[in-house]
C-alpha positions as CSV (number, residue, x, y, z in Angstrom):
1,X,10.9,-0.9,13.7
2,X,7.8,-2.6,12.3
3,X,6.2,0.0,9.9
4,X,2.7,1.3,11.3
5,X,-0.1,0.3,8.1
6,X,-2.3,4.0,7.3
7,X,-5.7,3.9,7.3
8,X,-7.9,2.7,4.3
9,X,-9.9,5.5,3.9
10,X,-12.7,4.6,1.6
11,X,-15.0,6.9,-0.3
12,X,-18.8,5.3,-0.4
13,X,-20.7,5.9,-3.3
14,X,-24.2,4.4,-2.7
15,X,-27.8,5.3,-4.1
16,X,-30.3,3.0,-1.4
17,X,-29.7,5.6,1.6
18,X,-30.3,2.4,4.4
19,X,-28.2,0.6,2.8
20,X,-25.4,3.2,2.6
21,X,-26.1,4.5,6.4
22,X,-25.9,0.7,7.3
23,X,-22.6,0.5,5.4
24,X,-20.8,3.3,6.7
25,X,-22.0,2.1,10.8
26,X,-20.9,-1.6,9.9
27,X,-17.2,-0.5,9.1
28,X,-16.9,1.9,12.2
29,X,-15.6,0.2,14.8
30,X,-12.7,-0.9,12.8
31,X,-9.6,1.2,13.1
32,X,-7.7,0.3,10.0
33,X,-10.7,1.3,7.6
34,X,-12.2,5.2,7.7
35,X,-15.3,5.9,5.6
36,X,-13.9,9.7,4.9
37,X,-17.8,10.3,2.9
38,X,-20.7,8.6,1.9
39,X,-23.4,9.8,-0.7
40,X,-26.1,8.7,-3.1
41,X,-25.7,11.7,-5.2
42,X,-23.2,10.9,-7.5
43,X,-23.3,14.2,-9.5
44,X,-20.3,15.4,-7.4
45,X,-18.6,12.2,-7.0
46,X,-15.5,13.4,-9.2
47,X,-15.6,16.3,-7.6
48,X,-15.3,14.1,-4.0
49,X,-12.6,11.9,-5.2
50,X,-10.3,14.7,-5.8
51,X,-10.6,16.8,-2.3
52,X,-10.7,13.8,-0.2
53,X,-8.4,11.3,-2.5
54,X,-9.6,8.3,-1.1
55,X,-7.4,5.3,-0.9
56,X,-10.6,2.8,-2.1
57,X,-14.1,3.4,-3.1
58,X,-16.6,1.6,-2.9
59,X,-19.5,1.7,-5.9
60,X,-22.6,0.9,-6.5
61,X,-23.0,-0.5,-9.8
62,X,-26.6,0.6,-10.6
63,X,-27.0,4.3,-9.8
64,X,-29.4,6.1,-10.6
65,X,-27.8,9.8,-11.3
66,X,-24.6,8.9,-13.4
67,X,-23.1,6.0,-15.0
68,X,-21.3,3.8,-12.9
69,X,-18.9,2.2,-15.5
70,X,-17.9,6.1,-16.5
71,X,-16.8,6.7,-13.1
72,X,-14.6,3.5,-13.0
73,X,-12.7,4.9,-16.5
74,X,-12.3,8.2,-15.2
75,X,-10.9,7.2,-11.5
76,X,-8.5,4.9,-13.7
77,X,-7.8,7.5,-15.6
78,X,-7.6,10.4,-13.2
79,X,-6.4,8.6,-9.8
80,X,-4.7,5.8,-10.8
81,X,-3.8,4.8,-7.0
82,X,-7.3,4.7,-6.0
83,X,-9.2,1.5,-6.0
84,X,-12.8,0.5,-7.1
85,X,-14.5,-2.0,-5.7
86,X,-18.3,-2.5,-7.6
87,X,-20.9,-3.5,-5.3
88,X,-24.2,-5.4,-7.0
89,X,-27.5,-7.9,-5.7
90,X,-26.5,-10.4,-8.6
91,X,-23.5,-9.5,-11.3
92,X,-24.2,-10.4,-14.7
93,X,-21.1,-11.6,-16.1
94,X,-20.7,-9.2,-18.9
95,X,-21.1,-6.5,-16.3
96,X,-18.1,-7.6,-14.4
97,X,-15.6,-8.0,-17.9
98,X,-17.3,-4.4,-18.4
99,X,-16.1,-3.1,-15.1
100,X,-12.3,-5.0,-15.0
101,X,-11.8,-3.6,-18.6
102,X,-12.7,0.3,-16.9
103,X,-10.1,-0.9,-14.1
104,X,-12.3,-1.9,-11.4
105,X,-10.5,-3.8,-8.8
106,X,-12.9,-5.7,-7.7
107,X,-16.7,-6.8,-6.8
108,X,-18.7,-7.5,-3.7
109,X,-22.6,-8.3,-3.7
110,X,-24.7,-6.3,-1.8
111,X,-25.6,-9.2,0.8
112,X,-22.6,-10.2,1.9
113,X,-21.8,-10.5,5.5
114,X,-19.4,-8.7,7.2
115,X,-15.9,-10.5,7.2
116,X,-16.3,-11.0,3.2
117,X,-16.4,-6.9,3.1
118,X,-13.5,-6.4,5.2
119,X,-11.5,-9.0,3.6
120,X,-12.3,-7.5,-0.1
121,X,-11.7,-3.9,1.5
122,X,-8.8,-5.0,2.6
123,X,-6.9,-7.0,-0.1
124,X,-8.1,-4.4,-3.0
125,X,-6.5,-1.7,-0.6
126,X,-3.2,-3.8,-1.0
127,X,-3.6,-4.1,-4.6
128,X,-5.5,-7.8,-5.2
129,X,-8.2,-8.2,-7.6
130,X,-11.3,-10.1,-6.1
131,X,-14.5,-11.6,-6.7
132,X,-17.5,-12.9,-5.3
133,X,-17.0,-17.0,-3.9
134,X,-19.4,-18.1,-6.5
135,X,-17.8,-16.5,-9.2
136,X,-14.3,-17.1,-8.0
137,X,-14.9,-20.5,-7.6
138,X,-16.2,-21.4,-11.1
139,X,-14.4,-21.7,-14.6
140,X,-15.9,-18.6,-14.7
141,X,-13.1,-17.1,-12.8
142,X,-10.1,-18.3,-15.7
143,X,-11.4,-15.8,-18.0
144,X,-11.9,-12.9,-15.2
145,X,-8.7,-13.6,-14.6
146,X,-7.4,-13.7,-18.2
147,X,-8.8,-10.0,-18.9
148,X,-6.8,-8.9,-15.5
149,X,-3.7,-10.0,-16.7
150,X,-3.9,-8.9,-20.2
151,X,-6.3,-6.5,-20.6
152,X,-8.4,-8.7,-22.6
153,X,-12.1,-9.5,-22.5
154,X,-13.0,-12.0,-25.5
155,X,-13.9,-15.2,-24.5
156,X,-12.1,-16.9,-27.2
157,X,-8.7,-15.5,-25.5
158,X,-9.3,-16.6,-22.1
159,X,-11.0,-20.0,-22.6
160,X,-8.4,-23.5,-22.4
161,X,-10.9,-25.8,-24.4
162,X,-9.9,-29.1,-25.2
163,X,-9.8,-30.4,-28.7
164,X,-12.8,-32.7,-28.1
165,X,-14.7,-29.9,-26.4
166,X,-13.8,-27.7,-29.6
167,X,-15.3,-30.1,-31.9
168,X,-18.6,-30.7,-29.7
169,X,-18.8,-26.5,-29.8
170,X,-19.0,-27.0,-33.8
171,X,-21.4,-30.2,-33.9
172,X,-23.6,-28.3,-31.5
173,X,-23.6,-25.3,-33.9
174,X,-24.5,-27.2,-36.5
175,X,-27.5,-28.5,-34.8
176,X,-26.6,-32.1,-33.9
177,X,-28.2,-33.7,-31.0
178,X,-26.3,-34.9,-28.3
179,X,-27.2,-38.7,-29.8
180,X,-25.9,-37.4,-33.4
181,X,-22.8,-36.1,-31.9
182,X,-21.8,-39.2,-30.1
183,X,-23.0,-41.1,-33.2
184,X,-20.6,-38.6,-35.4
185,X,-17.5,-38.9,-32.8
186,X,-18.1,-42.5,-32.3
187,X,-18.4,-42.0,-28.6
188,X,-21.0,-42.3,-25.9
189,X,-24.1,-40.4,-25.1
190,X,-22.7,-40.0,-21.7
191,X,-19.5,-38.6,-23.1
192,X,-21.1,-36.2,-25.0
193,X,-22.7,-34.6,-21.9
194,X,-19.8,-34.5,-19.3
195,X,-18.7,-32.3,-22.5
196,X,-20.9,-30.3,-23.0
197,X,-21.5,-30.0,-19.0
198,X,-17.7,-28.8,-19.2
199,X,-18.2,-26.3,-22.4
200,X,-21.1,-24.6,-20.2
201,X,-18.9,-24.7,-17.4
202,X,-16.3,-22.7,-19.4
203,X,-17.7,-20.2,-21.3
204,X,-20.3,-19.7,-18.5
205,X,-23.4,-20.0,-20.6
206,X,-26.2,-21.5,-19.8
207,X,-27.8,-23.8,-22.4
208,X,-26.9,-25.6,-25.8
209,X,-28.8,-22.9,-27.8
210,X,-26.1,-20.2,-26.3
211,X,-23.3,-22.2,-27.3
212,X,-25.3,-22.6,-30.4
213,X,-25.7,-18.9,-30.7
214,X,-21.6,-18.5,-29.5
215,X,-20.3,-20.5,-32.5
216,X,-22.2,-18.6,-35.2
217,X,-20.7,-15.2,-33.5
218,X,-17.6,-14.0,-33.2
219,X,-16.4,-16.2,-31.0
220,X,-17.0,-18.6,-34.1
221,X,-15.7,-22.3,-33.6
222,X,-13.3,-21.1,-36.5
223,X,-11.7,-18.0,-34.9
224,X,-11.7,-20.5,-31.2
225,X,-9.6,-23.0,-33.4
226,X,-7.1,-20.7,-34.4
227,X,-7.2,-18.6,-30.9
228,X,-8.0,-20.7,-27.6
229,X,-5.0,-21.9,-25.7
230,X,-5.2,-25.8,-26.5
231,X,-5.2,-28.6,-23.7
232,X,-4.5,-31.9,-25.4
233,X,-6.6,-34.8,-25.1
């Protein structure tokens, strides 16, 4: 006999009262998911988790009353079979290594439509870890990843940099133009940018002064050279 799948029932812990009223009528008419509470007053929410022992909850990451990331330690901590999911307009990526290290299972934004919530309800429920498409889909996603598996959130852990890329990290540091660093590595101009398009790409930053700013931390190009997993050119 094919076993019968319980219910989800999800705990909704939202401060923007439309938005939580709209939440909790959007996942009604599905029978697999019950939204067993709702509130924006998250002074009780420990308090919530424990009577009602949801199987997933779903979080707002900014509120307003108490700090989101605290209730992600203490629901690892204190219901280890209950999953998070972080809800957010626009995730700042240090937010969501923040979260995964508390145990968060996984984030949503705020404006997504109504198949990717029931699909991230869904596989969180059944124990998968998930992110947003545009995160999931970048080189972004190897170092989320990394910290999941391992319980690790430096970037110099997670990264696969190749040696090339490693040496463009250091020449950038030192505060060599793209033409100096071709001129140095006796390559092209062009070269120099796919790598430094790629190095971007990887440690998700932005612009040459944060990789600038990354070697002289510590993620220094020295600790990277003795630390990042190598892919040889």
């Amino acid at each position: 006999m094919k076993k019968i799948k319980s219910k989800i029932r999800l705990l909704l812990i939202e401060d923007n009262r439309i938005l939580r009223d709209g939440m909790t009528e959007m996942l009604k008419p599905f029978k697999d998911i019950q939204v067993i509470a709702s509130s924006g007053n998250n002074e009780n929410t420990i308090l919530k988790i424990h009577s009602l022992k949801p199987n997933v909850i779903l979080l707002d990451l900014g509120l307003r009353s108490q700090n989101s990331l605290h209730v992600v330690e203490v629901v690892r901590k204190e219901f280890p079979e209950a999953r998070v999911i972080v809800m957010d307009l626009v995730p700042v990526h240090a937010d969501i290594l923040q979260f995964i290290k508390a145990g968060a299972s996984g984030f949503i934004l705020k404006d997504a439509t109504l198949a990717e919530f029931l699909s991230t309800i869904r596989a969180v429920s059944e124990g998968e870890k998930v992110l947003p498409d545009h995160l999931a889909e970048s080189l972004f996603s190897q170092i989320i990843e990394f910290a999941l598996r391992n319980g690790k959130t430096e970037v110099k852990d997670a990264v696969r940099m190749t040696d090339r890329e490693k040496e463009v990290v250091k020449l950038i540091g030192d505060a060599m133009t793209n033409k100096e660093i071709a001129v140095r590595l006796n390559i092209s101009s062009f070269t120099v940018k796919s790598h430094v398009h790629n190095i971007l790409e990887k440690l998700a930053l932005h612009s040459r002064l944060e990789v600038a700013n990354f070697s002289m931390t510590d993620g220094t190009v020295k600790s990277i050279t003795d630390s990042i997993s190598i892919i040889k050119n």
